[in-house]
C-alpha positions as CSV (number, residue, x, y, z in Angstrom):
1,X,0.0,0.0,0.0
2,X,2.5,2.1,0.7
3,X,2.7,3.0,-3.4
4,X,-0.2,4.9,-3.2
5,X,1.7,7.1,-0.2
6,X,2.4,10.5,-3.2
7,X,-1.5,9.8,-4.4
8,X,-2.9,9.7,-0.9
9,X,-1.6,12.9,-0.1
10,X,-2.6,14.5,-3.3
11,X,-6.1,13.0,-2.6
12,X,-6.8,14.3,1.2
13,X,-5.4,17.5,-0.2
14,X,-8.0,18.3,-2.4
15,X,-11.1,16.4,-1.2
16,X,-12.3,19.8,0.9
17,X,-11.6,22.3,-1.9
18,X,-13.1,20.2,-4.6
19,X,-16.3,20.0,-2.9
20,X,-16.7,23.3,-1.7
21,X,-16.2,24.4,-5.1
22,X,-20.0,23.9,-6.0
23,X,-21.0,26.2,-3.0
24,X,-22.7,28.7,-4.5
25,X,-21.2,32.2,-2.5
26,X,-17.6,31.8,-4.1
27,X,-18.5,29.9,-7.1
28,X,-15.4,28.7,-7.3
29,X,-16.4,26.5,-10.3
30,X,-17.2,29.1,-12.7
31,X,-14.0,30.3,-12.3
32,X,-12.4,27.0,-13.6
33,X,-11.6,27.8,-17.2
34,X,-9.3,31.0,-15.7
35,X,-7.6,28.8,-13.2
36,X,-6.7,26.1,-15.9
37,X,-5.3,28.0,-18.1
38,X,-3.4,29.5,-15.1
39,X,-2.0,26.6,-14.4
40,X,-1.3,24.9,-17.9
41,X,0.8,27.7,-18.3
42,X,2.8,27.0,-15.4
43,X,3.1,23.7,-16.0
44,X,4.9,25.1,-19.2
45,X,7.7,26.6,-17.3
46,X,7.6,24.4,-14.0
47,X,7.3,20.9,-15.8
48,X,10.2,21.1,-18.1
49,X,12.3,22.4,-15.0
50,X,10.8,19.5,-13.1
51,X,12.4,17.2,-15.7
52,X,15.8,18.1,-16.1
53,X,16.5,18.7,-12.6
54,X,15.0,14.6,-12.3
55,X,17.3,13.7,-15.2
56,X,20.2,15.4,-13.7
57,X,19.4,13.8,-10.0
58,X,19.2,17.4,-8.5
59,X,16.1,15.7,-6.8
60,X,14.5,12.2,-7.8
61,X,11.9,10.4,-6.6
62,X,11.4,7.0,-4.0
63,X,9.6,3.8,-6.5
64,X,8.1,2.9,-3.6
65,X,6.1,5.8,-2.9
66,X,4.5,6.1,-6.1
67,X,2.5,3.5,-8.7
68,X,5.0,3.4,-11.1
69,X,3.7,5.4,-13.9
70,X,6.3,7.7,-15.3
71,X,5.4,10.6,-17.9
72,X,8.7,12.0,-19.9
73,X,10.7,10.7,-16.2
74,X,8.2,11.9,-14.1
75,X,5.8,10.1,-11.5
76,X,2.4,10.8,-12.8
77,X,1.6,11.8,-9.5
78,X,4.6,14.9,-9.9
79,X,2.0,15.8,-12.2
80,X,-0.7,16.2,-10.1
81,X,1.0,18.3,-7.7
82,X,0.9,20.5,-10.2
83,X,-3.1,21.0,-10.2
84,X,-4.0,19.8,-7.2
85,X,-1.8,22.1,-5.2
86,X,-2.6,25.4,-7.0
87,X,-5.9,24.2,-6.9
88,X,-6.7,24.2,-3.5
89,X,-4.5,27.3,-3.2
90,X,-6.6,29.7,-5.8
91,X,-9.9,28.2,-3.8
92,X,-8.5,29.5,-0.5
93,X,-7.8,32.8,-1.8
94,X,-11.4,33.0,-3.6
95,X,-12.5,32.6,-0.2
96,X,-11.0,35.1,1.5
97,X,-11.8,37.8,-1.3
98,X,-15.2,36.6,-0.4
99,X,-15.1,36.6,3.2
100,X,-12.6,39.5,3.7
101,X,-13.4,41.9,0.4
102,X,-12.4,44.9,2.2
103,X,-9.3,43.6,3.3
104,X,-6.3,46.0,1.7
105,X,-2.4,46.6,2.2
106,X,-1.9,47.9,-0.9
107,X,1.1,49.6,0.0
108,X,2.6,47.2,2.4
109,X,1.9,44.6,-0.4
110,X,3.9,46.8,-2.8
111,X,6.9,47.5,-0.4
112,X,6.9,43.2,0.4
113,X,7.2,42.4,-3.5
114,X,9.7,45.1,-4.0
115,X,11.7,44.0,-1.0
116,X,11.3,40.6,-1.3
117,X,12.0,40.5,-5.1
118,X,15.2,42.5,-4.8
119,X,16.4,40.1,-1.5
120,X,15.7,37.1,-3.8
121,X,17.2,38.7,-7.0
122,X,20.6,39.3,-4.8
123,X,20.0,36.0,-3.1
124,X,20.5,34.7,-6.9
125,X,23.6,36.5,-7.8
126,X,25.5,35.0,-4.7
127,X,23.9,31.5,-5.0
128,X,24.4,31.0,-9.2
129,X,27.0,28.4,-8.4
130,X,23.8,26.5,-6.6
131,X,21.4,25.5,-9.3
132,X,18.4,24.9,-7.3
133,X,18.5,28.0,-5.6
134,X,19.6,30.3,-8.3
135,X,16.8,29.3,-10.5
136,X,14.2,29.5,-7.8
137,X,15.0,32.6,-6.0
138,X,15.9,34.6,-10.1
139,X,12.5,33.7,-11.3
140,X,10.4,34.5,-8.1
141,X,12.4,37.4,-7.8
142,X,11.8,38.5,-11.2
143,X,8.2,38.2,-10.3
144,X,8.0,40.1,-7.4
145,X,9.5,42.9,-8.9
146,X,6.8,43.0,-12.1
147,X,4.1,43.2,-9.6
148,X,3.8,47.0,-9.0
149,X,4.6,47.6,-12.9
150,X,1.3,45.6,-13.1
151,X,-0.5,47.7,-10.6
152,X,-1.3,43.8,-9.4
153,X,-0.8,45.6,-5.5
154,X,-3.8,47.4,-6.1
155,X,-6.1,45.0,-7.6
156,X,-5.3,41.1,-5.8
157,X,-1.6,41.3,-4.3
158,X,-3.0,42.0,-0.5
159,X,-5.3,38.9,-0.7
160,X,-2.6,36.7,-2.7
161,X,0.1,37.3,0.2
162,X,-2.7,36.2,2.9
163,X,-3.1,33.3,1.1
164,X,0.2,32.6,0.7
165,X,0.9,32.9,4.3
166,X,-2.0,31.1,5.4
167,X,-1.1,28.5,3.1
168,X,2.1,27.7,3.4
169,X,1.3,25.9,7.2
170,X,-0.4,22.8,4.6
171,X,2.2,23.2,2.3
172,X,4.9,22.5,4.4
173,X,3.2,19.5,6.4
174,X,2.3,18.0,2.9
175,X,5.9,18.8,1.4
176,X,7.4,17.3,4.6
177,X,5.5,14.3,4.5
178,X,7.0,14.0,1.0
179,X,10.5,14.9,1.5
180,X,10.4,12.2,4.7
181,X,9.2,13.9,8.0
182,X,6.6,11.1,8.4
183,X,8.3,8.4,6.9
184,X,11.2,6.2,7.2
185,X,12.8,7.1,3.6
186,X,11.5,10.8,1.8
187,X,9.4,10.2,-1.7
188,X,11.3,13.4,-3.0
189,X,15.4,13.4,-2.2
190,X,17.4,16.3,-3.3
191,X,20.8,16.9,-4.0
192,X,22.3,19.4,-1.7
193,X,25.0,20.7,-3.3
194,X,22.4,22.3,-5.6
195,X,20.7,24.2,-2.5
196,X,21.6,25.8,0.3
197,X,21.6,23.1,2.9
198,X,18.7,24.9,4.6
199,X,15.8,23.1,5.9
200,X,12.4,24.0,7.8
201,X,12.4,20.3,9.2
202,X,13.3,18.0,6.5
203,X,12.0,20.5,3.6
204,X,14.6,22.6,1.7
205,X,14.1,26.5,2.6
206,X,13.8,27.0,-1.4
207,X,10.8,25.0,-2.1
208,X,8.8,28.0,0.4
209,X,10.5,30.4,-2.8
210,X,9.3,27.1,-5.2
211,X,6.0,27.8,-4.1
212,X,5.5,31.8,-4.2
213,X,7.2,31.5,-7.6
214,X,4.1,28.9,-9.1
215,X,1.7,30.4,-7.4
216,X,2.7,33.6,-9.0
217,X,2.2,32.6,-12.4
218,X,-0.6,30.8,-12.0
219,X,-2.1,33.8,-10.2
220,X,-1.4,36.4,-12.7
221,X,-2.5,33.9,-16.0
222,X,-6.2,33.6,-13.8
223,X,-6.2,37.2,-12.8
224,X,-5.9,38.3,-16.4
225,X,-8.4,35.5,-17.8
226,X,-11.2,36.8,-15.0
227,X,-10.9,40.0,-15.8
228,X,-11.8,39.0,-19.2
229,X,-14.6,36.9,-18.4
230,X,-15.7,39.4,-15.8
231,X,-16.9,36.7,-13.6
């Protein structure tokens, strides 16, 4: 059973969100088409990076904690991370716009993007010899810094850094359960001479910066598209 440890996870992970989805205040289910094409694009960046670092054994994954179906090296169920996690994620935020729509820090969300893009950007520079955490920190950098170009600070960036915060308590006890805080050997390993030998438990310190960086473009592909829509 213990093959089905990656899908289980995915699986509790999403049960709550899915259902609530159909809960007619947020409609969260309307708002599908935005948040899919949100995330197939970052799957476009995020899955090819997800490959070569496999093939290049900068972090690989335990046989025994998945069910043995591999897509282009990957574990189907690397896949699913992919939508399930920014799934449950987007809902969260929909939630709090709905519960909290008055909730604003424009300007303290502008100053945190600015100063946390241009910490990452140097973090970058003096880590490039560290694949891992140069890529990780550049492009979530990079991100931060475009938000106030977008005026995204005025419009969702006080909501998306709630979420974010709020978020990343399950992300870290999911992400530990997979990098071997609940079991005897981690389903994800990484290489550490790629990182910076920084861990929240057993979980690399970049993976928090992993995560702010997907969400990002995930968030600004569904901002865009329900603008659009105007739903």
């Amino acid at each position: 059973m213990e093959k089905y440890y990656y899908l289980f996870l995915l699986l509790v992970s999403t049960v709550i969100p899915l259902i609530r989805s159909f809960e007619q205040r947020v409609r969260f289910r309307e708002k599908w088409p935005a948040l899919f094409a949100g995330i197939l694009v970052m799957m476009g960046i995020f899955i090819p990076w997800d490959i070569l670092f496999a093939h290049h054994g900068i972090w690989s994954f335990n046989h025994l904690y998945v069910i043995g179906l591999y897509l282009f090296g990957l574990p189907v169920e690397e896949w699913l991370f992919f939508i399930v996690i920014p799934y449950c994620i987007v809902f969260t935020y929909e939630v709090f716009r709905y519960f909290l729509p008055r909730l604003q820090f424009r300007q303290t969300a502008l100053i945190v993007s600015l100063v946390a893009g241009i910490a990452l950007i140097v973090m970058a520079i003096l880590n490039s010899h560290r694949l891992y955490t140069f890529i990780v920190t550049l492009l979530t950098g990079t991100l931060l810094l475009m938000q106030p170009f977008f005026s995204s600070h005025k419009k969702w960036l006080s909501h998306f850094f709630l979420t974010y915060v709020v978020m990343l308590i399950p992300f870290l006890v999911v992400n530990g359960a997979l990098t071997g805080m609940f079991t005897e050997m981690p389903v994800v390993s990484y290489d550490d001479v790629h990182n910076l030998g920084i861990r929240i438990f057993t979980i690399p310190v970049e993976d928090a910066v992993y995560l702010l960086g997907m969400m990002f473009v995930v968030q600004m592909v569904y901002e865009r598209r329900i603008a659009r829509r105007g739903v």
